[in-house]
C-alpha positions as CSV (number, residue, x, y, z in Angstrom):
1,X,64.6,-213.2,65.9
2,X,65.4,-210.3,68.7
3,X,63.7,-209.2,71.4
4,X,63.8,-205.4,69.5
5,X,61.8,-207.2,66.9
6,X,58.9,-208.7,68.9
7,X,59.1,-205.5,70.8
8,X,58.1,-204.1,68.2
9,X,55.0,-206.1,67.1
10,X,53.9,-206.0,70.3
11,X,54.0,-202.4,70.3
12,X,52.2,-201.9,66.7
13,X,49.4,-204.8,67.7
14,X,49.0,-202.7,71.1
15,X,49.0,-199.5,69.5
16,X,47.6,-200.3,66.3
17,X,49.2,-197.3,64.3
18,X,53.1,-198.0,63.4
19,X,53.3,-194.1,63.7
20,X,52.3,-194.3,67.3
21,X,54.3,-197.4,68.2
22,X,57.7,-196.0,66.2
23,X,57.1,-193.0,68.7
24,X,57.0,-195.0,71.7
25,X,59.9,-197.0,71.3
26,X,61.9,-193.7,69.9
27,X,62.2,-195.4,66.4
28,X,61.5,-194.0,63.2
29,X,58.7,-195.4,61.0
30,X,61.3,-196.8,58.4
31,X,63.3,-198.5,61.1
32,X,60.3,-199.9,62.8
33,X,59.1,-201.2,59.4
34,X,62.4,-203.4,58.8
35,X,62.1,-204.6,62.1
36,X,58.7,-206.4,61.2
37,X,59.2,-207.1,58.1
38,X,62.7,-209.0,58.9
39,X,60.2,-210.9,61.5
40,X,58.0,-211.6,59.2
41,X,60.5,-213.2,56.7
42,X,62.3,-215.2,59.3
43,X,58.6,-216.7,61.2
44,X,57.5,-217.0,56.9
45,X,54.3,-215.5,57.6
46,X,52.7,-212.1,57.8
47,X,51.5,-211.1,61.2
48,X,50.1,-207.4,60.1
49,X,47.9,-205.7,57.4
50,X,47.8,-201.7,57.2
51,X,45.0,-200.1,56.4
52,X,43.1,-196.8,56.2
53,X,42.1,-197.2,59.9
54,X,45.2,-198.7,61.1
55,X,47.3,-201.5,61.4
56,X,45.6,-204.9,62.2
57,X,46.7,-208.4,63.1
58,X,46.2,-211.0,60.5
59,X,45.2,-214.5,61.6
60,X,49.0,-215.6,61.9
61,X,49.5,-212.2,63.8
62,X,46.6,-213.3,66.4
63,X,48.2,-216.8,67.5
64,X,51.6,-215.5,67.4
65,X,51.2,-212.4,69.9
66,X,50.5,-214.7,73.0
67,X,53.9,-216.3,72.4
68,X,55.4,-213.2,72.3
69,X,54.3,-211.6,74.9
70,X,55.2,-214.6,77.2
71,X,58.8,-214.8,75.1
72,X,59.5,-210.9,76.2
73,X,58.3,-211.8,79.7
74,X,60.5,-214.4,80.2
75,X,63.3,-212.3,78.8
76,X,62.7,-209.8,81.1
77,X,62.4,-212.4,84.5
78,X,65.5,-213.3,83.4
79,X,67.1,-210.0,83.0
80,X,65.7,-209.1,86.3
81,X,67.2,-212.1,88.1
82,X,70.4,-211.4,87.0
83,X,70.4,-208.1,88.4
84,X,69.5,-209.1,91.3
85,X,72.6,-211.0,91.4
86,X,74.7,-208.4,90.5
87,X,72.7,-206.0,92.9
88,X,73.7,-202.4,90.8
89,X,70.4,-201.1,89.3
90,X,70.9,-200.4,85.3
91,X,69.4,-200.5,81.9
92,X,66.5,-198.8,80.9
93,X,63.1,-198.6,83.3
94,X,59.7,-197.1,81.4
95,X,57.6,-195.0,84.0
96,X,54.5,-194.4,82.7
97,X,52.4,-191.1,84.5
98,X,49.3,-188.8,84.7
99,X,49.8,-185.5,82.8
100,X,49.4,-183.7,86.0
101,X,51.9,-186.0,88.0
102,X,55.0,-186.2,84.9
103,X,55.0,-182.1,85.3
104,X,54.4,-181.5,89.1
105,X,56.1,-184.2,90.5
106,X,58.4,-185.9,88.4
107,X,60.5,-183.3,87.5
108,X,62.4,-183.3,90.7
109,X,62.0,-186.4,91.5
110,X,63.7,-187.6,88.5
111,X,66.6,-185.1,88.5
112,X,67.7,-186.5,92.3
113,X,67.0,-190.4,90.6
114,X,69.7,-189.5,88.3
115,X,72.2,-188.5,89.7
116,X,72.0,-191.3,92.2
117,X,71.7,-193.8,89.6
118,X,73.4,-192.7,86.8
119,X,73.8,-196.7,84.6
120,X,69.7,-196.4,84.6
121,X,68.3,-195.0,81.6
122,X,64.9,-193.9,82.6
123,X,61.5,-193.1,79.9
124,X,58.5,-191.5,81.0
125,X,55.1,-191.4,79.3
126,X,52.2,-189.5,79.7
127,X,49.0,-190.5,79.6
128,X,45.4,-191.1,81.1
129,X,44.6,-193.8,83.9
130,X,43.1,-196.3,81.6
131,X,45.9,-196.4,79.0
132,X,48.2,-196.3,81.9
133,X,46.8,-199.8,83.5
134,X,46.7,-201.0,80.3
135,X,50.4,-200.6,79.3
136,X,51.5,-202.0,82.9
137,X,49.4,-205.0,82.2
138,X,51.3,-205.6,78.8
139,X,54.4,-205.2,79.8
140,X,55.5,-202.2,77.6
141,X,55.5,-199.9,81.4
142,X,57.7,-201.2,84.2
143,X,55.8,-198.9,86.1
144,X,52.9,-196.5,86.1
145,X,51.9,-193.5,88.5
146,X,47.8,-193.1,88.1
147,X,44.6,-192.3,90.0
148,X,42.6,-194.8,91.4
149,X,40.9,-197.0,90.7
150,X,42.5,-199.8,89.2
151,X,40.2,-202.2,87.0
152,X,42.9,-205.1,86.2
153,X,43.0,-207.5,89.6
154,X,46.5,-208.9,87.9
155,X,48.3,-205.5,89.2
156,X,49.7,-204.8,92.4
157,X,48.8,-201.4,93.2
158,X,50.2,-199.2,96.1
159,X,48.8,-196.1,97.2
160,X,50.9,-193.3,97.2
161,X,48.8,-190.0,98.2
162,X,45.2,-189.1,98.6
163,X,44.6,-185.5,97.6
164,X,41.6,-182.6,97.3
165,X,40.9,-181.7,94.2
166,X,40.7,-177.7,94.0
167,X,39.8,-174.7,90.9
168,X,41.9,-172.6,89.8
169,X,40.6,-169.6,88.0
170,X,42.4,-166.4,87.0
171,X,43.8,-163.9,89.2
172,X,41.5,-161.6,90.4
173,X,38.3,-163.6,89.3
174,X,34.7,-163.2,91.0
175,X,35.2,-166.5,93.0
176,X,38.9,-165.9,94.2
177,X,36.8,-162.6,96.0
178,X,34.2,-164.8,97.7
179,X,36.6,-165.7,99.7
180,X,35.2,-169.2,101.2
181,X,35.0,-172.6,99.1
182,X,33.1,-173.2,96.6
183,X,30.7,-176.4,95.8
184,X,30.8,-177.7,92.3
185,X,27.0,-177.5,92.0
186,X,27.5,-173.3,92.3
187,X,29.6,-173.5,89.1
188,X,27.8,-175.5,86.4
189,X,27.7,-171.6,84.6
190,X,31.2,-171.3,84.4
191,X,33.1,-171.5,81.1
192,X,36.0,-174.5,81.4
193,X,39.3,-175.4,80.5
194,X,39.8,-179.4,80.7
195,X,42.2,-182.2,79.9
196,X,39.4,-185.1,78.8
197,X,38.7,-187.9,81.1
198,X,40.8,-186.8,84.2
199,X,38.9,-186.7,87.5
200,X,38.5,-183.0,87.7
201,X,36.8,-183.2,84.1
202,X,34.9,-185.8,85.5
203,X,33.6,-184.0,88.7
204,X,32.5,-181.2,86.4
205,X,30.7,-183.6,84.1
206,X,28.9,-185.4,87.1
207,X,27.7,-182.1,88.8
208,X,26.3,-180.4,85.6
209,X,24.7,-183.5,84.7
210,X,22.9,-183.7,88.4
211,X,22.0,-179.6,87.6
212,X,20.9,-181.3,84.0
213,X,22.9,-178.8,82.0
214,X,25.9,-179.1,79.6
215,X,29.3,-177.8,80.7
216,X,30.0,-175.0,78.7
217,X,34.0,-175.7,77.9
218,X,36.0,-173.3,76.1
219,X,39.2,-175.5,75.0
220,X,40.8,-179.1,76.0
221,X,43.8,-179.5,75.8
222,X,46.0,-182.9,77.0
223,X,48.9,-181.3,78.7
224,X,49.1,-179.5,82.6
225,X,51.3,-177.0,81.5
226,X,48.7,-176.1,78.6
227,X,46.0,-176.1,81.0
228,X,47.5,-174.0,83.9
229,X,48.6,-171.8,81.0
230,X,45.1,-171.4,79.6
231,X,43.2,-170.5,83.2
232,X,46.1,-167.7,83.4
233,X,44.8,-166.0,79.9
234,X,41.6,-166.1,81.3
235,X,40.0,-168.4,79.3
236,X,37.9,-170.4,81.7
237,X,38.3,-172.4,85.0
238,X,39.3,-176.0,85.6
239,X,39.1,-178.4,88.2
240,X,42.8,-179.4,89.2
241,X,44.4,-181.6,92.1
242,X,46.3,-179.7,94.8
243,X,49.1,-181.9,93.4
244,X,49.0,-179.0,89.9
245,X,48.0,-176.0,92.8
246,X,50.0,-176.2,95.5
247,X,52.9,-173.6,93.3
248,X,49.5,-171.6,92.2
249,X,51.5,-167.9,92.9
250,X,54.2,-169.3,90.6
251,X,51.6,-170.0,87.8
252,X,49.9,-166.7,87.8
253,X,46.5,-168.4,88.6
254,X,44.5,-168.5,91.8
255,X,43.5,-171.5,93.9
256,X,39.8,-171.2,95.4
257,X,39.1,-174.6,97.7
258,X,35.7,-176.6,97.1
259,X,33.4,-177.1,99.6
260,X,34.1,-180.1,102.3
261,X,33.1,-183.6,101.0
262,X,34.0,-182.7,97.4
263,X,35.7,-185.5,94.6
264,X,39.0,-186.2,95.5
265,X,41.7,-187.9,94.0
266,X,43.6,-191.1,95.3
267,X,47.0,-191.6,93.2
268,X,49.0,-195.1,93.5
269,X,51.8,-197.0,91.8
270,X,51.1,-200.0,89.7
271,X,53.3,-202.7,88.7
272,X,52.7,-206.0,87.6
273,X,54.8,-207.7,90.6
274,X,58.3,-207.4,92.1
275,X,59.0,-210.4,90.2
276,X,58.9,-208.7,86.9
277,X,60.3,-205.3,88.2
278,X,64.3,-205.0,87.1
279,X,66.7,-204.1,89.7
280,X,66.1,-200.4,87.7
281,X,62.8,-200.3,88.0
282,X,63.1,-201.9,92.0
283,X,65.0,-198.7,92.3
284,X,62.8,-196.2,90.7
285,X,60.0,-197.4,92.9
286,X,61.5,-196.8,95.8
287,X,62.9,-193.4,95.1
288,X,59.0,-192.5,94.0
289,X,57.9,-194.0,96.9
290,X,60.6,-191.9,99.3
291,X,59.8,-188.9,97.3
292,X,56.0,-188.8,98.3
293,X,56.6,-189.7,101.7
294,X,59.8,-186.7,102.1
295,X,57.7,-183.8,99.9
296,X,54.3,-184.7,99.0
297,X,52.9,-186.0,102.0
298,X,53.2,-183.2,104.4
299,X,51.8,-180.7,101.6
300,X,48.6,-182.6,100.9
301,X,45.7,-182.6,103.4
C-alpha cells in the first residue's frame, strides 16, 4: 500500500468522478484506475462502485476513508517535521485560489517564488470559496487563497486584503460617461457577464432581488480572463474586485466605481495549521503573505 494509492481514493471519494480526480492529481484515468484497483486487491475488498452518476463508496469504502485520511495525515506531519530539520523548503506544495486571484495575482507572485525556491514544485487550482475550504479541510490543498467568510472553525484563516468591488463595462459605455459612481440598485437593467457564485455575482443577485426583478445575464463563464474578455466585446457588464481592475487600460475595458458603502470583498489564506504546513508550503505562505503586503496593499483602498 502507498501513499499515491490512498491518495488516490481519497481524491475519487472526494471528487466522486475518477475523471475529475485523475485530473487533479495530473494522472490519467487508466493509471488512476490501477492504482485502486491494486488497493483494492491488497486491503481484499472493494471500496468503490461506478455508476451512471458517479463513483460511490461502498460500505467497506465508508469505514476505510477515515483511516486514510488520518494515514496521509500522519505521513505528511512526518514529512513536514523532517523538513523542518533539514530547514531547505522542497517537494511539491498545492495552492488552491479564486479565479480572479490565480490570474491577477499569482502570476507574479509565483514567477519571483520560483526562482527563489527552485527544489519546490508548486500546483495551483482554481476554484470557488466553498470548494476551496473544503479541499484545505481534507487535506488534498496545503493552502488556499479565498474570500471570506470561512464556514469550517478547524481552519486557521489569515486575512490578507480587503478590497472594493467595482464594474467594468466596455469602453465608451453610457455609465463610464456619467462620470460619478454608480449604486448597484441603478443597474438591475443591465445585461451581465458573471462567473457563478463569486461575490460580485452575488451583489448583483442581492440587489435585483431587493428591486424584485431577475438579472438579465448574457453568458457565465468560470474563468477571469473569459470574463474581462467578454465585457471588452461588449457583451454585458460584471461586477469585479479592484483586485481584476486595477490593469483595466491594459484589458480594453473601463472601471466605473460603485457608490460608497457598496459589497466588498475580504480575501485571506487558509491552512489547516502550521503543524501540517511542509517546510514548502511554510515558504509559499510567507512569500504570499510578503507579496500582498509589497504590491497589493498600497493599491487597494
Amino acid at each position: 500500500m502507498t501513499s499515491e494509492q490512498l491518495r488516490a481514493f481519497l481524491h475519487v471519494a472526494r471528487e466522486g468522478r475518477v475523471s475529475t480526480a485523475a485530473r487533479g492529481l495530473g494522472l490519467s484515468q487508466s493509471g488512476l484506475s490501477r492504482q485502486l484497483q491494486t488497493l483494492e486487491a491488497e486491503l481484499g475488498a472493494r471500496l468503490l462502485v461506478r455508476t451512471p452518476s458517479g463513483a460511490v463508496l461502498t460500505d467497506a469504502g465508508e469505514r476505510f476513508l477515515p483511516h486514510a485520511t488520518r494515514a496521509l495525515e500522519a505521513l505528511a506531519a512526518g514529512r513536514a517535521e523532517l523538513e523542518r530539520l533539514s530547514g531547505t523548503p522542497r517537494g511539491p506544495v498545492v495552492l488552491g485560489a479564486l479565479p480572479t486571484v490565480g490570474a491577477y495575482l499569482l502570476p507574479d507572485l509565483m514567477a519571483a517564488f520560483t526562482r527563489s525556491h527552485p527544489e519546490v514544485r508548486p500546483r495551483l487550482s482554481q476554484d470557488h470559496a466553498p470548494v476551496l475550504e473544503e479541499g484545505v479541510a481534507r487535506g488534498g490543498l496545503d493552502l488556499a487563497i479565498l474570500s471570506l467568510p470561512v464556514r469550517r472553525v478547524d481552519l486557521v484563516t489569515q486575512l490578507l486584503w480587503d478590497e472594493p468591488l467595482v464594474l467594468a463595462v466596455p469602453r465608451g459605455h453610457r455609465l463610464t460617461r456619467l462620470g460619478r459612481p454608480v449604486a448597484l440598485q441603478e443597474l438591475t437593467d443591465e445585461t451581465w457577464v458573471r462567473i457563478p457564485g463569486m461575490v460580485g455575482a452575488r451583489a448583483v443577485e442581492a440587489a435585483c432581488e431587493a428591486r424584485g426583478v431577475t438579472p438579465k445575464v448574457a453568458l457565465e463563464t468560470d474563468t477571469a480572463e473569459a470574463l474581462g474578455r467578454m465585457v471588452e466585446r461588449g457583451l454585458g457588464v460584471a461586477v469585479v474586485p479592484q483586485l481584476m481592475a486595477k490593469d483595466a487600460p491594459a484589458h480594453g475595458f473601463d472601471v466605473v466605481p460603485l457608490t460608497r458603502g457598496s459589497p466588498r470583498r475580504q480575501v485571506a489564506l487558509v491552512h489547516r495549521g502550521q503543524g501540517y504546513l511542509t517546510a514548502a508550503a511554510r515558504a509559499l505562505k510567507d512569500a504570499i503573505t510578503e507579496h500582498v503586503k509589497q504590491h497589493l496593499l498600497p493599491t487597494v483602498r
